[in-house]
C-alpha positions as CSV (number, residue, x, y, z in Angstrom):
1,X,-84.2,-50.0,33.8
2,X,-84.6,-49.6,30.1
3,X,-81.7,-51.9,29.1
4,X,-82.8,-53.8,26.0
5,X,-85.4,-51.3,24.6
6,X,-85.7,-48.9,21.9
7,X,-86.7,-45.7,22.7
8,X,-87.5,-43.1,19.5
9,X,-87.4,-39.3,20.4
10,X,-88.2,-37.0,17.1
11,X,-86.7,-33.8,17.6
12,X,-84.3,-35.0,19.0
13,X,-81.5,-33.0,18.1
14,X,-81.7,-30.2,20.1
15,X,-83.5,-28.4,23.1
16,X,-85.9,-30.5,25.2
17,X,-85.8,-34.0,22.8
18,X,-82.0,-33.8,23.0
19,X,-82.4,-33.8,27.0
20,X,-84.9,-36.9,26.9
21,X,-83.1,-38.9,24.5
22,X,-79.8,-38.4,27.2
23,X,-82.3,-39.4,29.9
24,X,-83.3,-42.5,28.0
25,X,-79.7,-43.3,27.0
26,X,-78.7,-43.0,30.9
27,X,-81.5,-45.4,32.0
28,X,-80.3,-48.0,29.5
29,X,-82.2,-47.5,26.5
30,X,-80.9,-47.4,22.7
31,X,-81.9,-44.5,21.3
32,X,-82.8,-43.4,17.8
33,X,-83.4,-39.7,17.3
34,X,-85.1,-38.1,14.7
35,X,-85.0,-34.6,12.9
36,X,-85.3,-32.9,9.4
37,X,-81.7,-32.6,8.7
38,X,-79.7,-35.2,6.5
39,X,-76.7,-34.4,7.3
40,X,-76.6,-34.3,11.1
41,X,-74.1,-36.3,13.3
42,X,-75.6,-37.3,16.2
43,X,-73.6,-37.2,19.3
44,X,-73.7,-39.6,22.4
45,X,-74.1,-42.9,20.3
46,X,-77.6,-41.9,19.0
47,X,-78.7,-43.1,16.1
48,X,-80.1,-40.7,14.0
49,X,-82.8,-40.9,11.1
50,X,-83.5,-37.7,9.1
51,X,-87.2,-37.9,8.8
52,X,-89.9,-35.1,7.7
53,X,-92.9,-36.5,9.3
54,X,-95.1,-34.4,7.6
55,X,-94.8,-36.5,4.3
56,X,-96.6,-39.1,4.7
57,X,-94.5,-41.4,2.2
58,X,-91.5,-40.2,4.5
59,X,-93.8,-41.5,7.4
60,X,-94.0,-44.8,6.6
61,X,-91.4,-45.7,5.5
62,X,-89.4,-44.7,8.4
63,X,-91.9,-47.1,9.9
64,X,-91.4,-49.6,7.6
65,X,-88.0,-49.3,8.5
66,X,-88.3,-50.3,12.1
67,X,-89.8,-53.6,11.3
């Protein structure tokens, strides 16, 4: 259903992002997940970012990023 897309959950490490970015990753998607701390290791082939999004410089380049 999702197979080919990215899907980008922030907060995804834990609690209610963790259990979309499973449900994402079950309906095909490739996920990225987001969160504030750089050293995490994501589980279940995530792919994770360590992003505060409240700096803005942070912010875009992140986005910058997925271009």
């Amino acid at each position: 259903m999702l197979s080919g897309k990215l899907a980008i959950v922030t907060g995804g490490t834990r609690g209610i992002g963790q259990a979309i970015a499973l449900e994402l990753q079950n309906k095909g998607a490739e996920v990225l997940i987001t969160g504030t701390q750089s050293n995490f290791s994501p589980k279940n082939n995530f792919r994770y970012f360590g992003v505060d999004f409240s700096d803005r410089k942070a912010t875009l380049e992140f986005v910058a990023m997925l271009r």
